[in-house]
N, C-alpha and C positions, 0 to 999 in steps of 0.2 A: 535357423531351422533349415533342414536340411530336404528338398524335394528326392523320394525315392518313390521307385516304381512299385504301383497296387499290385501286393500280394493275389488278388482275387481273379476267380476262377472264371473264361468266357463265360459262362451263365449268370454271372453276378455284373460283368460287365455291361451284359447286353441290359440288365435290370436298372442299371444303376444311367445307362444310358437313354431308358426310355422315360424310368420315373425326372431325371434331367427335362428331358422336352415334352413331360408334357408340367412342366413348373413354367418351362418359358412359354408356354403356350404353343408352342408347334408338334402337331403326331406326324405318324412317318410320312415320311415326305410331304405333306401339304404345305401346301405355301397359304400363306395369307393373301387377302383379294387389296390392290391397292385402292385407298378410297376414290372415287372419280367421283371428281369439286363441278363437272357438268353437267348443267340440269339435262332429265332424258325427256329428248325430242323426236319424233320419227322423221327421218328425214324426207321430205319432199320436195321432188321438181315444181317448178311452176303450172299450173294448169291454165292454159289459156284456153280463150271458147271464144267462136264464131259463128255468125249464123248470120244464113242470106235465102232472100228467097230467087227462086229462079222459075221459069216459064217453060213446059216441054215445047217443043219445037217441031219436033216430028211430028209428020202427021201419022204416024199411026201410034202415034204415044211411045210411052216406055212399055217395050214389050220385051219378052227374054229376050234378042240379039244387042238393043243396047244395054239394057240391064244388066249381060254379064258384064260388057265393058264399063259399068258405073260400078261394079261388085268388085273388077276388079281393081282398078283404081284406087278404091276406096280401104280395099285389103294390104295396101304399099303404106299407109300410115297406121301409126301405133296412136292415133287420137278417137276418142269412141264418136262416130259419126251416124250422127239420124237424121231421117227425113220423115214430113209428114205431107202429106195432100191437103191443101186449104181447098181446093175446090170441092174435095169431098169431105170433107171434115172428119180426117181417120187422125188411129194417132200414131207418135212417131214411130219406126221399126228401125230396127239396124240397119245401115246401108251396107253391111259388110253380106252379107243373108241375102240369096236371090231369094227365097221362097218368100222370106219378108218385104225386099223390093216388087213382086209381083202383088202381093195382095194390096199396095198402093193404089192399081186400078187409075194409073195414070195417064189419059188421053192428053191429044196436043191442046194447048192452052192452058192446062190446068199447069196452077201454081202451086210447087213444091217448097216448103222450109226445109232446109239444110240446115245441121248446127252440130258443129264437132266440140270435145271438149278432149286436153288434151297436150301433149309439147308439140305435136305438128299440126294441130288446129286450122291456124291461117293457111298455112303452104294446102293441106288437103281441102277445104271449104274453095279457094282460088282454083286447084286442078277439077274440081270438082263441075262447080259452076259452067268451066268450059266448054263440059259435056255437052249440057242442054241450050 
């Protein structure tokens, strides 16, 4: 048998070319998706948490001048950190937030919880702490 070249007309080609692929199961250019054999997981970091309580010191308490400097401190870490007042039994607020570190309402003595959660957890709860 002898191969010789199709008589047939571009428009019979392109026809004969697409009824072709979609026999083998491929349209124009689509590729197939390859299967992925691994289970889907979201990936995450580890989340570590730490939490301590600390004593203010000052005697005029946290007021906006150290406050900014706990605010910002506390804005150099990517770990979500809160504090709350055990002396006055608020609840926690962001310590990233002056507006939410002021309403703490915290004079000297009162004992604040700190507790970050987070990848830099420990390293910010330890800078933290120093403040007061």
């Amino acid at each position: 048998m002898e191969n010789r070249p199709s008589q047939a007309g571009p428009q019979e080609e392109r026809l004969e070319d697409s009824q072709h692929h979609q026999q083998s199961g491929l349209r124009n250019n689509a590729r197939s998706p390859l299967p992925d054999c691994r289970p889907a997981q979201p990936e995450t970091s580890p989340q570590l948490s730490r939490s301590v309580v600390v004593t203010v010191s000052d005697p005029r308490g946290l007021h906006l001048r150290s406050g900014r400097d706990v605010v910002r401190l506390a804005s150099q870490f990517q770990a979500r950190i809160t504090a709350a007042n055990l002396s006055r039994n608020t609840h926690a607020i962001d310590l990233k937030s002056i507006i939410q570190l002021m309403q703490l309402q915290a004079r000297q003595g009162h004992d604040l919880q700190l507790a970050a959660t987070g990848p830099d957890a420990v390293a910010a709860i330890e800078a933290l702490s120093s403040l007061f």
